[in-house]
N, C-alpha and C positions, 0 to 999 in steps of 0.2 A: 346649241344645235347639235342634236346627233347625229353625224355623218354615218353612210350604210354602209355594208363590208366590204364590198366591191369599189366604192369611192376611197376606201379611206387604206383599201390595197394598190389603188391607181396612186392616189397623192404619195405612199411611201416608195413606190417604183418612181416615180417621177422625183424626188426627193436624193433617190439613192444613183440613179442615173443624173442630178445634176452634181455630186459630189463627183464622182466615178469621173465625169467630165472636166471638173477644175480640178481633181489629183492625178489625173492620166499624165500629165508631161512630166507630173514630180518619178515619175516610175524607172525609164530609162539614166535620169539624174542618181537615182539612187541604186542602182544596178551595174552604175560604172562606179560608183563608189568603194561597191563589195569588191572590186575585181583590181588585180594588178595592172599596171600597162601594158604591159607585156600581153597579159592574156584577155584583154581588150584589144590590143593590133592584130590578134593574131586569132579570134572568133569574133567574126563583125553579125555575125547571122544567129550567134546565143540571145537566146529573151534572156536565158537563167544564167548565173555565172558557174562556171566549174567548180571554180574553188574559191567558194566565197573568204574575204578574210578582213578584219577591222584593221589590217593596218595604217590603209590612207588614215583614219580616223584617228589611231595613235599618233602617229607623226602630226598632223597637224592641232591636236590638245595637247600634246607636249613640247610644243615647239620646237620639233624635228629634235627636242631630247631622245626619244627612246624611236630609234627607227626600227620597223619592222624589218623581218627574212627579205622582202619585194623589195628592199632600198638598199641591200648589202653592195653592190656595184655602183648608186648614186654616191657620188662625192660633191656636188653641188647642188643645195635648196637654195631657193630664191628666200630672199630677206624677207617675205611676206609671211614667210611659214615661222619662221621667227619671233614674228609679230604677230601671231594669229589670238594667241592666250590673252593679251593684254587688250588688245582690240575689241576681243568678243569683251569682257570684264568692262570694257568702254561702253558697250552697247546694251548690256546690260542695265549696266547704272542709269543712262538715258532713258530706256525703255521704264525702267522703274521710277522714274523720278518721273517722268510725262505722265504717266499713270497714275501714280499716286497724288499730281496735282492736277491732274480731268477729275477726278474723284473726289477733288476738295471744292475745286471748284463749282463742278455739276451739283455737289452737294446743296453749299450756301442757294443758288440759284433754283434748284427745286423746293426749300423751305421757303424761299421769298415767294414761288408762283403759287407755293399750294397756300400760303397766308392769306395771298391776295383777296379781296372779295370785289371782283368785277364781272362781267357778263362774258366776259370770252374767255376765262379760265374755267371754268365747267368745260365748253368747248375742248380747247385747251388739251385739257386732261382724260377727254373721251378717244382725243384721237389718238394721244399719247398710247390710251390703255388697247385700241383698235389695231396702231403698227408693231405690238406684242406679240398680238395672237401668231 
């Protein structure tokens, strides 16, 4: 089915306003990340940061090893930042392990349905091919 120009500039507007929608909250998250405390408490009304800088990001991938310039006056992290390295490498491994056995699994289970020869696997496998599109 050939969609017309105007449909298929509707459906990519509609498409890019529902992204726009489920990543709009991640926006402000990620805007207080670029920014110190400091210069978070003290511009509540910036969209942009002044001075943007990756420190939060260093300190907590290095487990508060290498503190950036923003943390020279911190003399206490919470033990979380400590445990942040080991944690993620935790979730990691989880996330790849659950993945890689939905994949074994789903596997074996689609060889058996598409083997089958019954009346509701054609079915089956139309609707399958249908919720693709």
């Amino acid at each position: 089915m050939k969609l017309s120009r105007t449909r298929r500039a509707a459906l990519t507007l509609a498409n890019v306003a529902v992204i726009a929608f489920l990543l709009l909250p991640l926006l402000p998250v990620l805007m207080g990340a670029l920014q110190s405390e400091k210069a978070l408490q003290s511009d509540l009304r910036s969209l942009l940061p002044r001075q943007p800088t990756l420190a939060n990001f260093e300190l907590i991938l290095t487990g508060g090893a290498h503190r950036g310039p923003i943390f020279d006056q911190v003399t206490y992290l919470p033990k979380s930042v400590e445990r942040f390295p080991a944690a993620f490498m935790n979730s990691v491994a989880v996330a790849t392990s659950v993945a890689l056995l939905t994949l074994l699994f789903a596997s074996f289970s689609a060889y058996t349905v598409a083997r089958l020869r019954l009346a509701w696997v054609k079915a089956y496998a139309y609707l399958i091919a249908l919720g693709q599109r």
